[in-house]
C-alpha positions, -999 to 999 in steps of 0.1 A, spaced: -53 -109 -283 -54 -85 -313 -30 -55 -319 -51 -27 -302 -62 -53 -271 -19 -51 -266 -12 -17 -272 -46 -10 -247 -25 -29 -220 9 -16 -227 -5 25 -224 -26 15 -193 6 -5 -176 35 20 -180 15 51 -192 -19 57 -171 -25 43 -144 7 20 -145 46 33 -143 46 74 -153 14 79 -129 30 60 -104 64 79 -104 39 113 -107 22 99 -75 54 95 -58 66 126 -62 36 145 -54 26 124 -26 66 122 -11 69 159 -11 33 163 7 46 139 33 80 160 35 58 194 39 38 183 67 66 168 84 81 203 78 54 215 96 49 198 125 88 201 133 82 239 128 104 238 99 98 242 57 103 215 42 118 213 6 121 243 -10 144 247 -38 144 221 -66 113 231 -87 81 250 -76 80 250 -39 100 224 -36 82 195 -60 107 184 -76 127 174 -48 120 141 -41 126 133 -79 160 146 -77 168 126 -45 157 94 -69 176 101 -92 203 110 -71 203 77 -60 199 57 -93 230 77 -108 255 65 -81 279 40 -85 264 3 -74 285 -8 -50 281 -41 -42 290 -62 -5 319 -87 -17 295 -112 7 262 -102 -6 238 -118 -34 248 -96 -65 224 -97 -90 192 -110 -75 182 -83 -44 175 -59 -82 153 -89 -95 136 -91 -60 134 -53 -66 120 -49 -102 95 -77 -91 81 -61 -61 81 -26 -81 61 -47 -111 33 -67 -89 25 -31 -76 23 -21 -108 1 -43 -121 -26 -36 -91 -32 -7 -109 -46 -24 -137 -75 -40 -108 -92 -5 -99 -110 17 -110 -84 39 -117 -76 22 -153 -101 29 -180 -101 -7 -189 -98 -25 -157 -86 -63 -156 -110 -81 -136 -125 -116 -127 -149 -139 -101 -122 -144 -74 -96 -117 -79 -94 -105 -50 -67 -138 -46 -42 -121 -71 -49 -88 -53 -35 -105 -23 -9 -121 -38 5 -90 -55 1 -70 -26 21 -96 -3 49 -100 -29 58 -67 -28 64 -73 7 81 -104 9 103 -85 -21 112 -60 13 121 -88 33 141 -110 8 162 -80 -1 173 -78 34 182 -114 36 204 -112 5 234 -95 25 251 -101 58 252 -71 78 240 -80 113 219 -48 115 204 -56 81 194 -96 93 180 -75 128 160 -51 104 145 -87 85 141 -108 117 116 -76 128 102 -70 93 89 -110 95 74 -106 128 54 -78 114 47 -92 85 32 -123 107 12 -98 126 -3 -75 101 -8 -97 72 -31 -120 86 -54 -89 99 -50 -70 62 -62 -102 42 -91 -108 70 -104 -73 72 -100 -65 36 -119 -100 31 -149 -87 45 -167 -58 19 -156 -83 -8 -173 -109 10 -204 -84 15 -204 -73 -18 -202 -105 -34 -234 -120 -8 -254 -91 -13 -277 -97 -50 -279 -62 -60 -239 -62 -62 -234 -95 -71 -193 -85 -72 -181 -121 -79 -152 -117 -52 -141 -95 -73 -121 -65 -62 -130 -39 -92 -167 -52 -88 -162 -45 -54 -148 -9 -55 -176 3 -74 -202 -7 -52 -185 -5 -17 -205 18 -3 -239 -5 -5 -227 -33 26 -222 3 48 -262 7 42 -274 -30 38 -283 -41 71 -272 -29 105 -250 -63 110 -235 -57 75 -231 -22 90 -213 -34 121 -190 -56 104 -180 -28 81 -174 -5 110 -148 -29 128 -135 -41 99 -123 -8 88 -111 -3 122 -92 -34 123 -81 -23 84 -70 7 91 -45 -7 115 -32 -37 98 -24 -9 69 -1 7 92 17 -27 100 24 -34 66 32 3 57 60 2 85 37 38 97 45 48 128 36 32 159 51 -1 137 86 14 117 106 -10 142 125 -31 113 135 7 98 145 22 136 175 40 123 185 51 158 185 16 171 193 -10 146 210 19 120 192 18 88 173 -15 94 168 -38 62 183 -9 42 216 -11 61 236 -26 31 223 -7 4 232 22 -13 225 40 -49 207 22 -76 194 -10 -54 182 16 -24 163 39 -49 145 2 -60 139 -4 -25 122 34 -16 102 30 -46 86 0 -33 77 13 4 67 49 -21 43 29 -41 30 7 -16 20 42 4 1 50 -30 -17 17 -38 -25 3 -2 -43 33 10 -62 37 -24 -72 0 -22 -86 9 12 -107 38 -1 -121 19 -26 -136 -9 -4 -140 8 34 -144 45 22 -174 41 -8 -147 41 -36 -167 68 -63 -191 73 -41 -212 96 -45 -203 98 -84 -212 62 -99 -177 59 -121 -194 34 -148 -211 66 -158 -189 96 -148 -153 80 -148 -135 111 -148 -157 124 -119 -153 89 -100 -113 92 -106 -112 123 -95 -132 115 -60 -113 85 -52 -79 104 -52 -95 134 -34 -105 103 -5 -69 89 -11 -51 125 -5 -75 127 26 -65 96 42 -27 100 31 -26 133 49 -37 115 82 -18 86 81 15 113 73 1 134 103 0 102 123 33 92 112 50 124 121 35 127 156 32 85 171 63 76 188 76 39 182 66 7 194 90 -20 208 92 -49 185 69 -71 212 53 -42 221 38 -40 182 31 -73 173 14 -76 209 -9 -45 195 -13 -60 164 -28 -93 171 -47 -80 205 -68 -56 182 -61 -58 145 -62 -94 141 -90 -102 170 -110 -73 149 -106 -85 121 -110 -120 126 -144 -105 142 -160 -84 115 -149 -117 89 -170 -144 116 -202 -119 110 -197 -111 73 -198 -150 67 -223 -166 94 -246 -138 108 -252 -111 77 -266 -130 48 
């Protein structure tokens, strides 16, 4: 690898569209969600730290990052902030998979490392928790396993299936690739009407399994501050909570953008390998769509029990999924 090839990687991992547009993202897309909350409990929302409030959630981040790090005399010290920087890093580097990089990393059978990445972050969520022992805190990460055990299987199944559609159909040809993918998503919607079909429910059955693993609500039970406190955040504070949010911020970013690039057409109508401004700009305008529903839904769904929400998720998003996967395999091509 050659001088520019490394200095190409480094821009697109902590410049554009790695770190800074990250940390832009989450400040936009955190004081949107605040707003509409505002809203719906007929109240404004933040107002005062930079224009209409912007700013605000920045200043709560760093609020948090300048406190002093106290540290449980019984908890892990060091290691919940290497869980922490990991989980913020494999999020990260998904960035560098879409479309959203002007030199996107891609190869036949990606879509493995998407997966990987996507579930570390996770497990990042859950391992933090288990690194102290406050009762409420081991509460929070007995419930965040159980819905990790319930959505997961349903995100990997349902998000299987445009790859899989993409990859079987030869005008695509997309490798099992999830950048090949993206840029072509919108063809399996139009290929056949059993390719159709299996879109439809897995989107469905996608759309819910995102809300599992983005704790939205009906499925914040291993947060439910008004039953187990503060959940798997119980224990922390400062520095190491700020590391924490900006995994659950980023993974409200990349998640639902991953999902508009294979169940929403991705670019589509603008073909990105021509226009990539144009295609940028569309995928985001999708992305802000969807993340203004899932904030409305957030703000209005009550909670579900613990059995109550893994019962939902395997009844519909795992059967679903599990569905749409059977016909994208053995009946469409």
């Amino acid at each position: 690898m050659d001088i520019y090839a490394i200095i190409d990687f480094l821009v697109q991992l902590f410049i554009y569209p790695g770190l800074l547009f990250i940390i832009i993202m989450i400040i936009i897309t955190q004081w949107l969600y605040r707003k509409i909350g505002g809203r719906i409990q007929y109240r404004r929302g933040p107002t005062h730290v930079g224009p209409m409030g912007l700013l605000q959630p920045f200043a709560d981040f760093m609020k948090l990052l300048i406190k002093e790090d106290v540290v449980s005399k019984y908890s892990m010290k060091s290691l919940p902030v290497i869980i922490a920087s990991l989980g913020v890093g494999s999020l990260i580097a998904l960035t560098l998979m879409t479309p959203l990089a002007y030199n996107p990393y891609s190869s036949p059978y990606d879509i493995i490392v998407f997966f990987y990445l996507a579930l570390w972050s996770s497990l990042a969520i859950m391992l933090l928790a288990l690194a102290t022992p406050n009762p409420y805190t081991s509460l929070g990460a007995g419930r965040y396993m159980a819905l990790l055990v319930s959505a997961e299987p349903a995100f990997i199944a349902s998000f299987l299936v445009p790859v899989i559609a993409a990859s079987r159909i030869g005008s695509v040809n997309a490798n099992y690739s999830l950048y090949l993918t993206s840029i072509k998503s919108w063809i399996p919607w139009t290929y056949s009407p059993l390719s159709f079909i299996s879109m439809l429910i897995a989107a469905i059955a996608g759309f819910i399994a995102m809300m599992g693993v983005l704790e939205i609500k009906p499925f914040d039970f291993p947060e439910a501050e008004g039953e187990i406190y503060w959940g798997v955040f119980t224990e922390y504070g400062g520095p190491r909570l700020a590391l924490g949010f900006m995994i659950l911020f980023i993974e409200r970013i990349l998640i639902p953008i991953i999902y508009v690039l294979l169940f929403l057409g991705g670019p589509w109508p603008i073909d990105i390998t021509k226009d990539v401004a144009g295609g940028i700009i569309v995928i985001l305008l999708k992305y802000f769509i969807l993340f203004i529903f899932l904030s409305i839904i957030d703000n209005v769904m009550p909670r579900y029990r613990p059995d109550q929400a893994v019962r939902f998720l395997w009844k519909y998003g795992v059967s679903l999924a599990t569905l749409a996967l059977i016909i994208a395999i053995f009946l469409v091509y």
